[in-house]
N, C-alpha and C positions, 0 to 999 in steps of 0.2 A: 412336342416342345412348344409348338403357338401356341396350345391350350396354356399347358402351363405358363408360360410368360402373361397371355392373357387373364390366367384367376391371379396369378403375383401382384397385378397391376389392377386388380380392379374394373377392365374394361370387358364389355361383352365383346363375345366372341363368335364372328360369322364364318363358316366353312361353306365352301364348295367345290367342287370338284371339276377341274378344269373342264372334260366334256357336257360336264352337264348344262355348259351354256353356249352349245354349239345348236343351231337350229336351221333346219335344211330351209327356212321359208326366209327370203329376203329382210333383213333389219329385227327380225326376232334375236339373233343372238347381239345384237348392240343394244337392243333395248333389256336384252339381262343382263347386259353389264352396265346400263346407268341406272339401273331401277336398284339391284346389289351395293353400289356405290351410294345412291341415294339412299337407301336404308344403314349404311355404316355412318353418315352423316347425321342422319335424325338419332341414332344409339350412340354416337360418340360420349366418353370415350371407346373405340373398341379398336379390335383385331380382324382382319380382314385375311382369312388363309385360303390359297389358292393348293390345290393339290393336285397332281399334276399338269403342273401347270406351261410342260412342255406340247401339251395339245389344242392351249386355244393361243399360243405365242409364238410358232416357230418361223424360223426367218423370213422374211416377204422378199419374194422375187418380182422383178420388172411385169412378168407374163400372171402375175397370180391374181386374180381380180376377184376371188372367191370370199366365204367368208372367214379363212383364215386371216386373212388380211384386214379384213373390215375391224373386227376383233381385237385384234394387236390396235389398229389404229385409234376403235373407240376408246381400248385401257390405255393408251397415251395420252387421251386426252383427259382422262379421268383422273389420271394420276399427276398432272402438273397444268392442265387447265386453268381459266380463267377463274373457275370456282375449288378458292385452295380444300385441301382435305385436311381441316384442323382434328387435332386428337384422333387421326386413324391412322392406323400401322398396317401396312401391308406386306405378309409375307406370303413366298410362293413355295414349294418344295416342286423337285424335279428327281427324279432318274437321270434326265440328257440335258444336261447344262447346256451342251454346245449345240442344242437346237434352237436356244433361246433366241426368238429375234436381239440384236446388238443394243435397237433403242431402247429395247427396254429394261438392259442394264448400267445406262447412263447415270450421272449425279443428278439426285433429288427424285428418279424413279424405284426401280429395285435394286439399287446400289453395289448393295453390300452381300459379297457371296460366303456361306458358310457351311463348308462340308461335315456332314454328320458320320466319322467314321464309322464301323464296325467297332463290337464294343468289345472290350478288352476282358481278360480271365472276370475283374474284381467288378466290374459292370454284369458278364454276365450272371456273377454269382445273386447277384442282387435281383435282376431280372427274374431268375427262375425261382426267386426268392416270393415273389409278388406273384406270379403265377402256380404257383403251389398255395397261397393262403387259404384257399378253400378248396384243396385237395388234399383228403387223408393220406399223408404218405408213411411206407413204413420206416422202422428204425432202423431197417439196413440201406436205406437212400440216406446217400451221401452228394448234396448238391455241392459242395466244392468240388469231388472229384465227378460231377455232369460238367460242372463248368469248365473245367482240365480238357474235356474229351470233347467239345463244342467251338474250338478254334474257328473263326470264317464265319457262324453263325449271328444272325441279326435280330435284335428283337422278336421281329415276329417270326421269324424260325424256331426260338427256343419256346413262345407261344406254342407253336405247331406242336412241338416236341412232347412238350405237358400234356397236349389233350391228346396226342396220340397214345401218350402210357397211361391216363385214363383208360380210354378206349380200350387197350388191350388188357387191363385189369381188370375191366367190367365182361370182354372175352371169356377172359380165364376161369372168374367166377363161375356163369352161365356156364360152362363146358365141363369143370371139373365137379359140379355136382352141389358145388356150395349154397347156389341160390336154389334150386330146387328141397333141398334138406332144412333150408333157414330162409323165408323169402325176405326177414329184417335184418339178415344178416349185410355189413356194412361191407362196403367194395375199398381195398385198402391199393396203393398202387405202391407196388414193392419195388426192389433193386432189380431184377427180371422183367420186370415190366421196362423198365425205363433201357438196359440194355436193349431191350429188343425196339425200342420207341428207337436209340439212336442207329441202329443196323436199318430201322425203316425210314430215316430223314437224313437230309444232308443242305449243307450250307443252299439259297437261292441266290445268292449274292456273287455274281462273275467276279473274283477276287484278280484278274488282269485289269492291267491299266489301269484307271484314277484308283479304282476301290482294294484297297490294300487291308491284308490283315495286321491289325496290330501287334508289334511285337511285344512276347511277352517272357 
């Protein structure tokens, strides 16, 4: 979703990955968060995406002098310091909201909270829609009734799901004799395959508490 907001708008787009700027050697990991900052700054406009970003941010305690703390404290000051951050948007994605340290959901830092449900029947149809484009499938897959039987499942679940009925289409061939008789012959993934893809996956998304299935 930051990519895309990002190519809509025009702006370069910088990703990283919340642990990857954690660094056991004292002021290493503050000096990757102003040198990142300072690089959104010379490429403005851009998009600055943090993912998960509930591991270089979580609450700071009185006793915690470590460098989670350091960390939180440098992106506070990078994000409303003396030096503003013209044309850059800064979005984070989390799993654990509520580990978020609090400052750094104040007005004019990361503000604005926006839960990305679980995607509903007519999303998912579209999803496996995009993931099948370069997957021969047969004429007896029927992707509205995958999306019917995929309730609770998340993007990248129904990802998984694809390449696993790949996977076992490519199996089937190799075992029942097809690819040894024809080595050009073409690996199709049928309605069999994809039954057996859903018997071997299942939602990963703790559908208790915040994360709810959509009704449908």
């Amino acid at each position: 979703l930051a990519r895309a907001a990002a190519g809509l708008s025009d702006a370069n787009f910088i990703s990283v990955n919340g642990p990857e700027l954690l660094d056991r050697y004292v002021g290493e990991s503050e000096r990757a968060v102003r040198e990142l900052f300072a690089t959104a700054r010379e490429s403005a406009p851009a998009v600055v995406f943090f993912d998960e970003v509930d591991a270089i941010s979580s609450a700071r305690r009185g006793d915690d002098t470590g460098v989670g703390e350091r960390v939180v404290s440098q992106l506070l000051t990078e994000l409303d310091g003396l030096e503003p951050l013209t044309d850059v948007v800064v979005v984070a994605a989390t799993n654990r909201p509520e580990t978020i340290d609090e400052a750094l959901l104040r007005p004019g830092r990361i503000e604005t909270a926006v839960e990305t449900p679980l995607p509903d029947r007519t999303a998912r149809r579209e999803i496996l829609a995009i993931h099948t484009r370069e997957t021969p499938l047969g004429a007896d897959v029927d992707l509205d009734s995958v999306a019917r039987q995929t309730a609770g499942y998340s993007g990248g679940d129904l990802a998984a799901l694809v390449r696993e009925a790949a996977m076992l289409a490519i199996e089937t061939t190799l075992t029942d004799g097809t690819a040894a008789a024809d080595p050009a012959a073409d690996v199709t993934v049928g309605r069999a395959d994809v039954e057996r893809a859903l018997d071997e996956t299942e939602p990963s998304v703790d559908t208790d508490g915040r994360w709810d299935v959509p009704a449908e």
